[in-house]
N, C-alpha and C positions, 0 to 999 in steps of 0.2 A: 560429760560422758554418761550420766545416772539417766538421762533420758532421751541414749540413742536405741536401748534396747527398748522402753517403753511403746517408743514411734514406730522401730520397724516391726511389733510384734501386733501392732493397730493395723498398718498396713497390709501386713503380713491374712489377717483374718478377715482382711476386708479382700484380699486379692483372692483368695478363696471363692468368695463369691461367683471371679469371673475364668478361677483355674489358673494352673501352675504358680500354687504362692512362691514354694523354693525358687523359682526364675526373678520371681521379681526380687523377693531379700537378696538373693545373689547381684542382679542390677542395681539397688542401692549403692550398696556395698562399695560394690567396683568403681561406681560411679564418685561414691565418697574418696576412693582413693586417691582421683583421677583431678582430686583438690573444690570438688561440690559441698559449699555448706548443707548439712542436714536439714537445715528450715527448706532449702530452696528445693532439694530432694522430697522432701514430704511435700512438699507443695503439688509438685509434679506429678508423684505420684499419683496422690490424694486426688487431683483432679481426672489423670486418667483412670482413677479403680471407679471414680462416681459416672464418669461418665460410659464406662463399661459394662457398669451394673445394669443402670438404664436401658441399655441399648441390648441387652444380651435378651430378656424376654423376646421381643422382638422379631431378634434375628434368628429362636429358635423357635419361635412360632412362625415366621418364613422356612427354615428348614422343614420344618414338618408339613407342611403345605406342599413342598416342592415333592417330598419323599413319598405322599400320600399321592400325589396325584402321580408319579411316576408307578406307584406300586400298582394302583389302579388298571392304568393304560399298559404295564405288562398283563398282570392277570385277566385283562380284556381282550388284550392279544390273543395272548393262550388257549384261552377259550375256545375265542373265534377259529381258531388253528384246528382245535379237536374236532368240532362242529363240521369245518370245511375240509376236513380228512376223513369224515365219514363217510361226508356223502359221494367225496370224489370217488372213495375205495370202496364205497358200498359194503361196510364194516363198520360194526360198533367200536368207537372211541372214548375212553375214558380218560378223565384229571381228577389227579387225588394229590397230598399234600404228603411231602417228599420226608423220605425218612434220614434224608443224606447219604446213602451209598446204594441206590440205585432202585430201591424199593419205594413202598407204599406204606405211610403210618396205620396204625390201627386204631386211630383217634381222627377227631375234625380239627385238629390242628395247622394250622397252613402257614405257619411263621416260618419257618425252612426255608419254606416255597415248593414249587410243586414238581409233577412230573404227567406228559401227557403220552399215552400210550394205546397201539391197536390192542381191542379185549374185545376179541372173537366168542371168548368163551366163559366171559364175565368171572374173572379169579382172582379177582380184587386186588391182582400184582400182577405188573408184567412178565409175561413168561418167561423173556430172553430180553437179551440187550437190544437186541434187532428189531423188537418193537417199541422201542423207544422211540416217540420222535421230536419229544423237545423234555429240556428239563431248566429249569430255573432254580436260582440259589440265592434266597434274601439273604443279607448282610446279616451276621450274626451280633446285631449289637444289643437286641432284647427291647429295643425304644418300642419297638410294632411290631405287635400280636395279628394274625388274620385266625378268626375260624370260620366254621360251615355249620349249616342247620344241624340241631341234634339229630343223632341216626343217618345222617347223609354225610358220609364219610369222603363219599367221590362222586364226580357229577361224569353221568354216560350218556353219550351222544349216540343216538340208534342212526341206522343207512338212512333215512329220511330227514334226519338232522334234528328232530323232536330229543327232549330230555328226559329221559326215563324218568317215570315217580312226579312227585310234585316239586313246586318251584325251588330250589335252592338258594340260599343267600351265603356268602361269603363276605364277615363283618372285618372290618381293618380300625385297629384298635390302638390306642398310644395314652397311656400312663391312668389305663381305667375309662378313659372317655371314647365314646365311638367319634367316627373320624369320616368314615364311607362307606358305603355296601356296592357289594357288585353282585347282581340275580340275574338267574338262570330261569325261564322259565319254562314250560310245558314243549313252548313251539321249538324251542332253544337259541332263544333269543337273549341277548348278553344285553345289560343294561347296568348303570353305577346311579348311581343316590348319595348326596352327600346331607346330612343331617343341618337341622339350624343349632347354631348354638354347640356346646360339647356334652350331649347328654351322657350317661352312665353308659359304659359297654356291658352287655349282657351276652350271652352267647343266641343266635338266632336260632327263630322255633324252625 
């Protein structure tokens, strides 16, 4: 008995690695009851926590590839949406990054997500609710950061469909490294860029 607590307390910090240790010492355990020698239980273990470990990089650098390009191809959406609501309504359109209750941040923060809205009279929040015409709401889990060029808070789409100011970038960020860009440029033309390699994120000039 002097070295069941030893094993599952190995196990235990090794299941950590791949999440929910309590689950697993509880499956021991039960399993111990269920008349399983301890050796054959460590064994089982031990080979599912190593081959877990392995395989979890991996499958989180797959998730993050799926979530980067999903985030992408909304915010590309988006875009395109303001652009071609401008020029249909012959009204300036703006996207700015969503403060969560209906508003406009007053930062280039775009992890939220955003909100795209008629701005007739350029007031860097939508008037009313009725010019709202689409809103988006990132997962609030903190994995991925988005922001926008310094000083370009929101990107304005004019009646001709050009983008106010100069080119805008929106960087998508996860765990300090950049990940993808999506720009805006003059004519207001939507494009993404996905970097080599996982350089440093930095906030775009």
């Amino acid at each position: 008995m002097g070295t069941v607590n030893p094993l599952i307390q190995a196990l235990a910090r090794c299941a950590e690695t791949v999440g929910h240790p309590a689950e697993w010492v509880a499956s021991m355990q039960k399993f111990r009851d269920q008349g399983y020698t301890l050796l054959q239980l460590a064994a089982v273990m031990a080979l599912i926590c190593v081959l877990a470990a392995t395989g979890l990089p991996a499958f989180q650098e797959l998730l993050e590839r799926q979530r980067t390009a999903a985030t992408i191809h909304r915010l590309s959406t988006q875009l395109a949406l303001a652009r071609n609501s401008a020029i249909s309504s012959r009204g300036a359109v703006s996207a700015c990054p969503s403060s969560g209750d209906g508003g406009c941040r007053d930062d280039s923060d775009w992890s939220q997500g955003w909100i795209v809205y008629r701005d007739p009279d350029r007031q860097g929040q939508p008037a009313n609710a009725s010019r709202i015409l689409s809103q988006e709401r990132l997962p609030a889990t903190g994995a991925m950061t988005l922001m926008s060029s310094r000083g370009r808070r929101a990107i304005r789409f004019l009646p001709d469909g050009r983008s106010a100011g100069s080119n805008i970038t929106v960087r998508i960020c996860s765990r300090g490294h950049l990940l993808a860009e999506v720009v805006v440029n003059n004519v207001g033309r939507v494009r993404s860029a996905k970097p080599s390699g996982r350089p440093p994120c930095t906030a775009p000039e």
